[in-house]
C-alpha positions in Angstrom: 0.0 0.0 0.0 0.8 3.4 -1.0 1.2 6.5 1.1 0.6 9.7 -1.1 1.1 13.5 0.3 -1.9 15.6 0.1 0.3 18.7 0.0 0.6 20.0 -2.9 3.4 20.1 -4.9 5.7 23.0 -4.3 6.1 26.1 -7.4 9.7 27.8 -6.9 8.0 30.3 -10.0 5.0 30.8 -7.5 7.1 31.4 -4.2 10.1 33.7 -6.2 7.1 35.6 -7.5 5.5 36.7 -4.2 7.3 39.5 -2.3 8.9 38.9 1.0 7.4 40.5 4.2 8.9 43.0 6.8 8.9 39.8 9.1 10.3 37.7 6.7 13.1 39.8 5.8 13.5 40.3 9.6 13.8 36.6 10.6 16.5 36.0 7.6 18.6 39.6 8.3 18.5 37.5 12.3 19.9 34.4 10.6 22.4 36.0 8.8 23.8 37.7 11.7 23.7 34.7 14.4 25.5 33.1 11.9 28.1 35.2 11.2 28.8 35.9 15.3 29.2 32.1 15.0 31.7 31.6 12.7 33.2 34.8 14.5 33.2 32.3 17.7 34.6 29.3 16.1 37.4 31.6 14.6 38.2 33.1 18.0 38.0 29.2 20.0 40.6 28.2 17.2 43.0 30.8 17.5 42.9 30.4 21.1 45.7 27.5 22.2 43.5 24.7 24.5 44.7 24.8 27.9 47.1 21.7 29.2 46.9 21.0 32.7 
């Protein structure tokens, strides 16, 4: 037996063709800087020598 989705079928044309909203743009602008504090992190823990005891 086969399971079928009943979502339908996603349209790249359809979703590039409809505007972005102010919250939208807000959550990615967030993303984009969280990320780049984290690379900013792992940078900093890698040019930092690991302690020895």
């Amino acid at each position: 037996m086969q399971m079928f989705s009943r979502k339908p079928p996603f349209d790249l044309a359809e979703f590039l063709a409809k505007p972005a909203t102010p919250a939208e743009i807000r959550k990615a602008s967030d993303a984009r800087r969280r990320h780049a504090e984290y690379m900013a992190r792992l940078a900093a823990a890698r040019e930092t020598p690991a302690k020895t005891s």
